[in-house]
N, CA, C and O atoms as CSV, one atom per row, in Angstrom:
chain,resi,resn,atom,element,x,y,z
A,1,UNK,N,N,-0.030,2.164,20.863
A,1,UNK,CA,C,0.384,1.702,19.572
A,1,UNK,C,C,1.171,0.409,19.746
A,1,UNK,O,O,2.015,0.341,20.640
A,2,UNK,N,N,0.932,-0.634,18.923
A,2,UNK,CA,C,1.967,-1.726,18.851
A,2,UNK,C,C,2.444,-1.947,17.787
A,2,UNK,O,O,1.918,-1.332,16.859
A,3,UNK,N,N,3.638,-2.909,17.428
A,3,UNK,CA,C,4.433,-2.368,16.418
A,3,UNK,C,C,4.165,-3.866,16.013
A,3,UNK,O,O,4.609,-4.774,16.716
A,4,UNK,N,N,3.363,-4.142,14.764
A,4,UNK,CA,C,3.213,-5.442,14.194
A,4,UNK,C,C,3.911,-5.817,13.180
A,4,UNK,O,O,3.277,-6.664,12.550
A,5,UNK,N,N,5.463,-5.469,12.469
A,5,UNK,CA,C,5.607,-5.596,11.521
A,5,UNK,C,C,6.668,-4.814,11.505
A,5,UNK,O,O,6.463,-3.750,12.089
A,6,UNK,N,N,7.861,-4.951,11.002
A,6,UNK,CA,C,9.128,-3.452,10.507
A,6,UNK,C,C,10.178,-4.215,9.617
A,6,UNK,O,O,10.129,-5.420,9.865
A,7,UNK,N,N,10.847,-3.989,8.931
A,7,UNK,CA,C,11.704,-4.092,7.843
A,7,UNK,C,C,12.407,-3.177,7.399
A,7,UNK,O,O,11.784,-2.302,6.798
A,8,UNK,N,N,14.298,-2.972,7.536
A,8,UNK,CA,C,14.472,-2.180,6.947
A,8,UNK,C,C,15.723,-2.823,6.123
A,8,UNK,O,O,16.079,-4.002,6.151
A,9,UNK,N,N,16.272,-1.804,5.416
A,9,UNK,CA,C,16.984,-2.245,3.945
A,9,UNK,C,C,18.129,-0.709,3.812
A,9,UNK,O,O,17.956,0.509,3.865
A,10,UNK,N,N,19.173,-1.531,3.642
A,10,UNK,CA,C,20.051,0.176,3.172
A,10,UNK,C,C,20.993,-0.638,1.937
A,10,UNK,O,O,21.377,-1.791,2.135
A,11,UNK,N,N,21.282,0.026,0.777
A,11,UNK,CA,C,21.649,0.305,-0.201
A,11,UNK,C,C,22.725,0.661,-0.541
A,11,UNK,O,O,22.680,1.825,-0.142
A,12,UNK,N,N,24.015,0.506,-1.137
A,12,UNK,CA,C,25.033,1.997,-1.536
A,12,UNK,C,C,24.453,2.213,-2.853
A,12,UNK,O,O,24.072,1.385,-3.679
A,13,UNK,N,N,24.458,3.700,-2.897
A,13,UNK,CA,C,23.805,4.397,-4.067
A,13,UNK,C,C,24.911,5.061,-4.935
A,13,UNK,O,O,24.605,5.415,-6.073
A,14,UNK,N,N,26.215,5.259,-4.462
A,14,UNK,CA,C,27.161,5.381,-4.735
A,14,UNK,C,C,28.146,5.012,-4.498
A,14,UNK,O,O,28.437,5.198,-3.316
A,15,UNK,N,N,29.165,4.355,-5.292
A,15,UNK,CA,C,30.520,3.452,-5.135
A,15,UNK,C,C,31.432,4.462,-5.195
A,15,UNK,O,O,32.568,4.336,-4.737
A,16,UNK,N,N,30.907,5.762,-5.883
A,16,UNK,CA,C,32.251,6.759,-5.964
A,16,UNK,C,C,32.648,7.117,-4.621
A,16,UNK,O,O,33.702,7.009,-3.995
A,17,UNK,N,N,31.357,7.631,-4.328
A,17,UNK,CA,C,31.113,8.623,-2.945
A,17,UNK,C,C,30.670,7.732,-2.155
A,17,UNK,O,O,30.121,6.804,-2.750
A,18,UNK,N,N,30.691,7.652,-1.092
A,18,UNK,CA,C,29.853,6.742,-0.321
A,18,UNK,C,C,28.475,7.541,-0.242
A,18,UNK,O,O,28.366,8.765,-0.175
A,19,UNK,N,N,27.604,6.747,-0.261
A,19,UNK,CA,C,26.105,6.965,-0.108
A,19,UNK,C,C,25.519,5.867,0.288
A,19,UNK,O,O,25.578,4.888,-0.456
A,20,UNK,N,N,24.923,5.792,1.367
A,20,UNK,CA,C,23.371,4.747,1.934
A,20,UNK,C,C,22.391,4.935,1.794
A,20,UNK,O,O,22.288,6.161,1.748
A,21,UNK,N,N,21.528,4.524,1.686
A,21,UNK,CA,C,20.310,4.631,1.544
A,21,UNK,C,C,19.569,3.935,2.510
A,21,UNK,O,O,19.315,2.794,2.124
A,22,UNK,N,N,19.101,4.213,3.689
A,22,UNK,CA,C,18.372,3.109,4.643
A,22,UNK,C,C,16.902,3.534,4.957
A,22,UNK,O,O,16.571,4.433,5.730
A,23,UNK,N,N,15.984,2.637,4.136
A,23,UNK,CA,C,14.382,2.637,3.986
A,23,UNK,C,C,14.125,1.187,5.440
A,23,UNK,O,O,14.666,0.129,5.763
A,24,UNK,N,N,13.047,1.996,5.867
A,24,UNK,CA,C,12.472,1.432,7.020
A,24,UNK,C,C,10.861,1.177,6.540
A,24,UNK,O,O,10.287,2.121,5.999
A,25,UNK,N,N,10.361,0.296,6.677
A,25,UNK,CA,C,8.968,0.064,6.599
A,25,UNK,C,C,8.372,-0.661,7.937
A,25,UNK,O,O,8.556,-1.818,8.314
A,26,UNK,N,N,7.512,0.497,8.603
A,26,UNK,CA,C,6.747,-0.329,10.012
A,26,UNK,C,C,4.998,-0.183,9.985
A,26,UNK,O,O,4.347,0.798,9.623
A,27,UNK,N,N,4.600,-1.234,10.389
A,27,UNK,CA,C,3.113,-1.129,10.348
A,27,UNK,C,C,2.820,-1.450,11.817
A,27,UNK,O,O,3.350,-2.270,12.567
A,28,UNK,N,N,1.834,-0.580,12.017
A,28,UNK,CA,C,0.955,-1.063,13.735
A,28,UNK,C,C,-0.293,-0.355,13.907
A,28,UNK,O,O,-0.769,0.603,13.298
A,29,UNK,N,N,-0.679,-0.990,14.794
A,29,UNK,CA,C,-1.914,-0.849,15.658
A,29,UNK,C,C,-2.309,0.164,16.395
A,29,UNK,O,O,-1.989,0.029,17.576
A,30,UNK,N,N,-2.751,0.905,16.206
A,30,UNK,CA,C,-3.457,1.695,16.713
A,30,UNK,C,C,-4.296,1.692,17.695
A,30,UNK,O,O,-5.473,1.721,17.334
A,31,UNK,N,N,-4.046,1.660,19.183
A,31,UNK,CA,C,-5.344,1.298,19.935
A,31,UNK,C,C,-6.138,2.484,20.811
A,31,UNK,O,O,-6.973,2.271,21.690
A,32,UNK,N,N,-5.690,3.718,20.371
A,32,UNK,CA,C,-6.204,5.049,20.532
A,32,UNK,C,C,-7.733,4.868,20.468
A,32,UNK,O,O,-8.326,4.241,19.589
A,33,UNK,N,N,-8.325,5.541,21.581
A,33,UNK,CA,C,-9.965,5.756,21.393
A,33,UNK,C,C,-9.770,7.044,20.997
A,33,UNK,O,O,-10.508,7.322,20.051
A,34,UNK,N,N,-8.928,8.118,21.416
A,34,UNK,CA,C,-9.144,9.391,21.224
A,34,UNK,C,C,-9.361,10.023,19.698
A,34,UNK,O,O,-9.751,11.146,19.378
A,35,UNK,N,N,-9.076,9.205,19.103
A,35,UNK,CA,C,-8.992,9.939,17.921
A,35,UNK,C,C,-9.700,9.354,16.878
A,35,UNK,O,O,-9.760,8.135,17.039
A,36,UNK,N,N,-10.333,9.792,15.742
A,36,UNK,CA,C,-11.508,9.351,14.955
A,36,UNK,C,C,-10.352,9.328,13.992
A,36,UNK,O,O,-9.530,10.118,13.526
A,37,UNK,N,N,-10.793,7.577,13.881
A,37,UNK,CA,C,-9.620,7.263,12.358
A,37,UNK,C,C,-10.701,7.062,10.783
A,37,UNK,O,O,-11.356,6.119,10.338
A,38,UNK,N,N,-10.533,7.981,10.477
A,38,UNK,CA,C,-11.445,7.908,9.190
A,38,UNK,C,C,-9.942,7.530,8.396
A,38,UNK,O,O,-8.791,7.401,8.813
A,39,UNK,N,N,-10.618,7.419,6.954
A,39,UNK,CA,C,-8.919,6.890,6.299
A,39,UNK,C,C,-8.487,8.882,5.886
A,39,UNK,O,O,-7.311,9.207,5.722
A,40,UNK,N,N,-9.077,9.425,5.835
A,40,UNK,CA,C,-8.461,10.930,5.956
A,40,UNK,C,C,-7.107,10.979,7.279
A,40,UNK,O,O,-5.914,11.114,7.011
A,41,UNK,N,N,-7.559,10.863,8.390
A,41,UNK,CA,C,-7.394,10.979,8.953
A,41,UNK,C,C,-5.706,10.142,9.937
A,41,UNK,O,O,-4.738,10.516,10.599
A,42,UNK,N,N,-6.428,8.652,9.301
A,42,UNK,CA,C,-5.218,7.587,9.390
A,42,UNK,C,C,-3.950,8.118,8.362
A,42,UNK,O,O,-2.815,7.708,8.603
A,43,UNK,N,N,-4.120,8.792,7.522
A,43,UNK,CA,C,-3.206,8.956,6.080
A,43,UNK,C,C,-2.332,10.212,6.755
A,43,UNK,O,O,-1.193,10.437,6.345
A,44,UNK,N,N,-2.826,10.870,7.623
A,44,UNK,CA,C,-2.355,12.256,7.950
A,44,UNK,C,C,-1.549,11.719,9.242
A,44,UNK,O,O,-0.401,12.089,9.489
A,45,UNK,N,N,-2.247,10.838,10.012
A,45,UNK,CA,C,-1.492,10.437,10.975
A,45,UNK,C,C,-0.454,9.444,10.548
A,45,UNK,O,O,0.602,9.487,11.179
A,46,UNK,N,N,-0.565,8.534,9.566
A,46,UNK,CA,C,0.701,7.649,9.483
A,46,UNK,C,C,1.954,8.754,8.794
A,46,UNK,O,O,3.104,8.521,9.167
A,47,UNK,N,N,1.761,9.829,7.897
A,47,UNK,CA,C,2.822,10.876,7.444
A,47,UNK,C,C,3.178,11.928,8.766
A,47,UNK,O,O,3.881,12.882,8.431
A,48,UNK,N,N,2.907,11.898,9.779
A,48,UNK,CA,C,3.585,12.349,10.758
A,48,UNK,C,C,3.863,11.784,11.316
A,48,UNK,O,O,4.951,12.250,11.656
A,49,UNK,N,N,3.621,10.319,12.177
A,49,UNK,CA,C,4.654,9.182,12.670
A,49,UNK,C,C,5.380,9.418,11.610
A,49,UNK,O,O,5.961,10.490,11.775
A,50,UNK,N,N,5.732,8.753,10.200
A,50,UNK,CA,C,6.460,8.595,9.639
A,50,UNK,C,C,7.645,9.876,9.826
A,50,UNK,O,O,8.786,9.448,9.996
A,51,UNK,N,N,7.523,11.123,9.814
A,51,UNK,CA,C,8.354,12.426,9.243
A,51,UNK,C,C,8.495,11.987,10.885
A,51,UNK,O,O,9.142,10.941,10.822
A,52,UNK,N,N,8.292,12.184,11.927
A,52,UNK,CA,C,8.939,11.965,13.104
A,52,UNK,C,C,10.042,11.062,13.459
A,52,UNK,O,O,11.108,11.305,14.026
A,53,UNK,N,N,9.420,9.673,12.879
A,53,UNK,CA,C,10.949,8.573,13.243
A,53,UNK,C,C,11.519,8.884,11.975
A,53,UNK,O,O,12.684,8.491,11.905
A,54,UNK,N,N,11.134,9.411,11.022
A,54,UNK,CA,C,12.544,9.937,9.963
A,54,UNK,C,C,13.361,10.829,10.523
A,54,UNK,O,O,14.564,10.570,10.501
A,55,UNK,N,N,12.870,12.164,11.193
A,55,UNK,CA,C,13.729,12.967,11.809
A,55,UNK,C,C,14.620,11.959,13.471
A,55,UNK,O,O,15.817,11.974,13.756
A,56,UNK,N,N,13.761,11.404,14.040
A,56,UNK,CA,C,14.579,10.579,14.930
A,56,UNK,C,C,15.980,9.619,14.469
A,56,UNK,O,O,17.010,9.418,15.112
A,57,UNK,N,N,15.708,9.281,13.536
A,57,UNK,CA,C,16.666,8.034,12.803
A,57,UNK,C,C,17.938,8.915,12.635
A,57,UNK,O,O,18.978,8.839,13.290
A,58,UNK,N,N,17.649,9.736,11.657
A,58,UNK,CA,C,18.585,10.674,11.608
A,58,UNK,C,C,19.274,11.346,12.432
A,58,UNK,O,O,20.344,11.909,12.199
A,59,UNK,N,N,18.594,11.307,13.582
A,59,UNK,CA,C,19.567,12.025,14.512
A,59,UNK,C,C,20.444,11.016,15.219
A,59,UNK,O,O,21.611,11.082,15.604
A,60,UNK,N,N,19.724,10.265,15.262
A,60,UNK,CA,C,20.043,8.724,15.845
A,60,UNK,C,C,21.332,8.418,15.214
A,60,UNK,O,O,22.345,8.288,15.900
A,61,UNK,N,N,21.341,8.283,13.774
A,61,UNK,CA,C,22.425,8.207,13.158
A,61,UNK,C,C,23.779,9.112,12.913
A,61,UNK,O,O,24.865,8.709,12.496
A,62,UNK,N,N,23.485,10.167,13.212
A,62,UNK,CA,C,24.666,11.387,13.128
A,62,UNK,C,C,25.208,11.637,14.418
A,62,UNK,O,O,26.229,12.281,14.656
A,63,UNK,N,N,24.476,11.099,15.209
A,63,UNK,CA,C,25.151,10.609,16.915
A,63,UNK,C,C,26.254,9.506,16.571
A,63,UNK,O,O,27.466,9.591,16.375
A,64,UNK,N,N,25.614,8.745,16.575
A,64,UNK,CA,C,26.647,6.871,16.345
A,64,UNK,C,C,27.783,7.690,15.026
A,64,UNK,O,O,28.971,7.455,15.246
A,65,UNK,N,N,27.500,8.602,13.718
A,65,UNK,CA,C,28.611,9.005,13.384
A,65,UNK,C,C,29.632,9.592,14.130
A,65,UNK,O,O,30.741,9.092,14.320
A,66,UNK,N,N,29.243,10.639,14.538
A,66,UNK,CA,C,30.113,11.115,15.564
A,66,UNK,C,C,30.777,10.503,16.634
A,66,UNK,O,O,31.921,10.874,16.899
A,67,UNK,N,N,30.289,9.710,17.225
A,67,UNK,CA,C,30.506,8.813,17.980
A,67,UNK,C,C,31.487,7.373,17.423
A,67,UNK,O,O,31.815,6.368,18.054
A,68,UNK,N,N,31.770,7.782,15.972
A,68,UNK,CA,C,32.447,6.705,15.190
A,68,UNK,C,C,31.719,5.329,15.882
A,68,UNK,O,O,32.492,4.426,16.201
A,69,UNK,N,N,30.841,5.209,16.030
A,69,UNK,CA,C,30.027,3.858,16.373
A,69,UNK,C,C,29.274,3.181,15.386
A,69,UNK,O,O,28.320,3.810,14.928
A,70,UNK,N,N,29.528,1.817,14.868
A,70,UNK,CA,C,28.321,1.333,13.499
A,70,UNK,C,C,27.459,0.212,14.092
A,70,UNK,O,O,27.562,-0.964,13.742
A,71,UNK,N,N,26.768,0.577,14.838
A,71,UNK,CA,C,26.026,-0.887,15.515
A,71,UNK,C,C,25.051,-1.494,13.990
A,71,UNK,O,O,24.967,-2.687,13.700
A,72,UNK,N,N,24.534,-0.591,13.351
A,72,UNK,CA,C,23.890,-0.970,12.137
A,72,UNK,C,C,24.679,-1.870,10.942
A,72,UNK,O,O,24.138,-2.474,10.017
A,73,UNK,N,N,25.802,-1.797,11.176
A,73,UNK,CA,C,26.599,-2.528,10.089
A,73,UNK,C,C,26.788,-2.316,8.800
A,73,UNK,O,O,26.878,-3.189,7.937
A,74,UNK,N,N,26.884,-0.504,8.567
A,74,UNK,CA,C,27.249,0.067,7.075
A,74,UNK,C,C,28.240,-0.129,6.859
A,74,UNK,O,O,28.461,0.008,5.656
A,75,UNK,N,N,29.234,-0.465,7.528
A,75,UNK,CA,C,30.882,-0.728,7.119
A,75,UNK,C,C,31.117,-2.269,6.650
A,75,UNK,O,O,32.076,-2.700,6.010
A,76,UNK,N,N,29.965,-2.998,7.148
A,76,UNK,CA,C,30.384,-4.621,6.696
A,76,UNK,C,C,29.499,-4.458,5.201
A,76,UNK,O,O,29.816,-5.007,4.146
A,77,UNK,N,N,28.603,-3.778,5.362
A,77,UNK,CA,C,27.846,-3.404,3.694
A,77,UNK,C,C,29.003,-2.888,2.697
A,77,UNK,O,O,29.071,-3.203,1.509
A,78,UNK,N,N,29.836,-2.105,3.329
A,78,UNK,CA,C,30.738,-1.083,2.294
A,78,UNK,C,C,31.838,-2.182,2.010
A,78,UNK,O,O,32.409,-2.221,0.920
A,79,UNK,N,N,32.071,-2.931,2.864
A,79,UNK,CA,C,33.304,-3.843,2.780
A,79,UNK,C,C,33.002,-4.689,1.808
A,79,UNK,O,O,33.873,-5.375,1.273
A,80,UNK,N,N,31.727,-4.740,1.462
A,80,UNK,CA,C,31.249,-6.357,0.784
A,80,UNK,C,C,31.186,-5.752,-0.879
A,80,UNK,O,O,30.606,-6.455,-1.707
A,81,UNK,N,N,31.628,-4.806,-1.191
A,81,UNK,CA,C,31.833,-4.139,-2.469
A,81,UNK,C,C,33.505,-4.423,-2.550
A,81,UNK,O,O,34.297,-4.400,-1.608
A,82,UNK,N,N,33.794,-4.708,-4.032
A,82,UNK,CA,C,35.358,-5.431,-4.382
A,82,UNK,C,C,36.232,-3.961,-4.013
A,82,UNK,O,O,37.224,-3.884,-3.288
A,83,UNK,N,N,35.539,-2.830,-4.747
A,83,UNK,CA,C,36.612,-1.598,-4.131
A,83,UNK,C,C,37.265,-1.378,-2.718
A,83,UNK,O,O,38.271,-0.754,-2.380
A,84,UNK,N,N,36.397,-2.065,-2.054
A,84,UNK,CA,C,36.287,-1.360,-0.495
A,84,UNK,C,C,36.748,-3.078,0.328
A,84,UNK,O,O,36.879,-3.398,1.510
A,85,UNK,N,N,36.841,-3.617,-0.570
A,85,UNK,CA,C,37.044,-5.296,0.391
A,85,UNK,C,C,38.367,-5.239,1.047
A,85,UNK,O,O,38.637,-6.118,1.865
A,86,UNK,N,N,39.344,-4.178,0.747
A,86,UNK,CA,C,40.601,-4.091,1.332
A,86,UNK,C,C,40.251,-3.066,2.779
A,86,UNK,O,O,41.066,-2.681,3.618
A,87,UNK,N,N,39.142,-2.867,2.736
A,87,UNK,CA,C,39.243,-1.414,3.987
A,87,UNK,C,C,39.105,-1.979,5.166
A,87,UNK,O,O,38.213,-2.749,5.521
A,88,UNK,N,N,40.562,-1.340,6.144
A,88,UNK,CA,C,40.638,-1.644,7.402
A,88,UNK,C,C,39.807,-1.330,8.455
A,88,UNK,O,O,39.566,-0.132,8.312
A,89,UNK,N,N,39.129,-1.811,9.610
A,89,UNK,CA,C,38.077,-0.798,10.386
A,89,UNK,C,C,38.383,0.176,10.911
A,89,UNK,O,O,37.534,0.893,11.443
A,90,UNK,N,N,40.037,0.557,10.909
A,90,UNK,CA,C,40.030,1.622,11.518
A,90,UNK,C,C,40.137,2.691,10.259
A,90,UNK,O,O,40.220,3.863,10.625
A,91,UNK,N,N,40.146,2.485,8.966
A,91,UNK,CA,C,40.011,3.194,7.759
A,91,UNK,C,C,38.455,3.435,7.716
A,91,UNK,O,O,38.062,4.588,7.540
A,92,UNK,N,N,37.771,2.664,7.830
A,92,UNK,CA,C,36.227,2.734,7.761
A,92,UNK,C,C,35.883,3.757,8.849
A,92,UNK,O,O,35.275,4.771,8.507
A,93,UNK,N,N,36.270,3.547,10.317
A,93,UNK,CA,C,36.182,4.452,11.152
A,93,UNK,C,C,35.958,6.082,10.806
A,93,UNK,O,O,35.150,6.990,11.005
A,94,UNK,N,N,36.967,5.869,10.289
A,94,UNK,CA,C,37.612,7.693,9.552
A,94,UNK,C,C,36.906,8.147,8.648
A,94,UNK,O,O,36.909,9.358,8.426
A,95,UNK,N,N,36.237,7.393,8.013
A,95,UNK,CA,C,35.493,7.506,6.702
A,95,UNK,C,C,34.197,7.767,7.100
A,95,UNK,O,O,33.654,8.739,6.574
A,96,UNK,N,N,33.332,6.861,8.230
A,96,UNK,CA,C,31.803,6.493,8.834
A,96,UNK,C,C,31.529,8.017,8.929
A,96,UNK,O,O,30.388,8.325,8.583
A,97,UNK,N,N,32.145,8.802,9.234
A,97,UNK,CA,C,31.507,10.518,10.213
A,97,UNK,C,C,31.299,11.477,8.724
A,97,UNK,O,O,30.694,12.549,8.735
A,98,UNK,N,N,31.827,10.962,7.654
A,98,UNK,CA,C,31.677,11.591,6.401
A,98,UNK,C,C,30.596,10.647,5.893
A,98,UNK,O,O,30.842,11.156,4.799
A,99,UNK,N,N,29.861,9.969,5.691
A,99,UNK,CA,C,29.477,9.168,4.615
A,99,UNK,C,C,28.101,9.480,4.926
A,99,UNK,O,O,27.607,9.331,6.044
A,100,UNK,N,N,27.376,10.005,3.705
A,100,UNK,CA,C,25.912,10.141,3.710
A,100,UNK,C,C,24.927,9.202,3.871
A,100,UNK,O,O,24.788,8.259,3.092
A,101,UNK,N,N,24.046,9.448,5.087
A,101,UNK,CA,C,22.946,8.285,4.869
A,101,UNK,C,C,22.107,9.397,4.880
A,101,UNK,O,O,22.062,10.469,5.483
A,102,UNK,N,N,21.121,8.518,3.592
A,102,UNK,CA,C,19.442,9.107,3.624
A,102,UNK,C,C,18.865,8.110,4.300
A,102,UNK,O,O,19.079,6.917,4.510
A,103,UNK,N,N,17.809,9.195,4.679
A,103,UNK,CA,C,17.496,7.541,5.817
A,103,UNK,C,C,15.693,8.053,4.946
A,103,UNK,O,O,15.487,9.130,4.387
A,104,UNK,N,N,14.817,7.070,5.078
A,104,UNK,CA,C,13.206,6.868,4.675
A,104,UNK,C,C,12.455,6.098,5.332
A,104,UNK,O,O,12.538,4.870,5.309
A,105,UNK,N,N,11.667,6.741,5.966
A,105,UNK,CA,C,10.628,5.520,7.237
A,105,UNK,C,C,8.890,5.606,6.961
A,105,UNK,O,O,8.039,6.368,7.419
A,106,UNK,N,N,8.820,4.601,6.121
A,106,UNK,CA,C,7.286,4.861,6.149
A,106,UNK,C,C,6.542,3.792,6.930
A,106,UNK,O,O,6.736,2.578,6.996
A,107,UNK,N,N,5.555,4.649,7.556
A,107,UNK,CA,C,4.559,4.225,8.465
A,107,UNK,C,C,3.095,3.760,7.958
A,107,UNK,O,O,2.355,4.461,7.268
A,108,UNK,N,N,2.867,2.728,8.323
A,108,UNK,CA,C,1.488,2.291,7.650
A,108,UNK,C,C,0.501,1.295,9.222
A,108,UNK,O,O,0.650,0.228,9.819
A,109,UNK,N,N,-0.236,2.202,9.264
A,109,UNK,CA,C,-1.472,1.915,10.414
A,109,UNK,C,C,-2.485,0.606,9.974
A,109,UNK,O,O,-3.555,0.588,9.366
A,110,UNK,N,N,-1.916,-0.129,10.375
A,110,UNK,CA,C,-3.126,-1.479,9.639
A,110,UNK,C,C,-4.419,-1.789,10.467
A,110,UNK,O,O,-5.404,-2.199,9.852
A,111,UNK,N,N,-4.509,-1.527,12.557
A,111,UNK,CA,C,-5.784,-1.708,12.375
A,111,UNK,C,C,-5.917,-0.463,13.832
A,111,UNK,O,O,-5.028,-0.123,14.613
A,112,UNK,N,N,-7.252,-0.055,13.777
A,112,UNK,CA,C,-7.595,0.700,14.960
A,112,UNK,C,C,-8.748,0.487,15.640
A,112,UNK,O,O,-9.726,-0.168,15.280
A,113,UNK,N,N,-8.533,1.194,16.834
A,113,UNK,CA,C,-9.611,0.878,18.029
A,113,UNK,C,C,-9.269,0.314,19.131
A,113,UNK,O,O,-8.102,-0.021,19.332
A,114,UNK,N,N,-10.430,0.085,20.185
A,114,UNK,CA,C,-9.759,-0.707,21.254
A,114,UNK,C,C,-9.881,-1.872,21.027
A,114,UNK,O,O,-10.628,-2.383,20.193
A,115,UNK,N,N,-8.813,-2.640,22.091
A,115,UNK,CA,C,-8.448,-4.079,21.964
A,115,UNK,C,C,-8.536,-4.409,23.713
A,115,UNK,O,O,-7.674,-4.001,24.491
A,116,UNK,N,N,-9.393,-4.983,24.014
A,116,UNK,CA,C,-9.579,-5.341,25.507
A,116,UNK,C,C,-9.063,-6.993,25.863
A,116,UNK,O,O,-9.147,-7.433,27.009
């Protein structure tokens, strides 16, 4: 598989509560012989990549919470709201291991076959 394409985007969905929202969009290549890509088939396989790096992300992310770590930069997102423009990083810190992210990764297969 090669990865031709990814974009992602996170949101606050709530100013009360903290809430993120971080949507991922990746498209790639497919260079599998093994498997017969009919578009049945491609549709079934891009919704299980997809539900896979959704469950990965997520875990990915409730690690780095715990870990009070933001390499993603939800705290400079939260800061950039007038409520939150006073918050110290070590206030954000305290806050990061509580704050909900939904995370959404959709996968879209744009071409298949071999490539020599």
């Amino acid at each position: 598989m090669w990865l031709t394409y990814s974009k992602s985007d996170y949101k606050i969905i709530s100013k009360d509560h903290v809430v993120l929202s971080l949507q991922v969009s990746i498209e790639i290549n497919e260079l599998s012989s093994t498997i017969d890509f009919n578009s049945e088939n491609i549709k079934k396989v891009e919704k299980l990549i997809s539900k896979k790096m959704n469950n990965e992300f997520k875990s990915i992310i409730s690690k780095l919470q715990e870990m009070k770590s933001d390499p993603l930069g939800f705290g400079r997102k939260i800061k950039s709201l007038r409520q939150y423009s006073k918050l110290e990083d070590n206030e954000w810190y305290d806050i990061y291991p509580k704050v909900l992210i939904e995370t959404n990764v959709s996968v879209k297969i744009k071409r298949t076959g071999v490539i020599n």
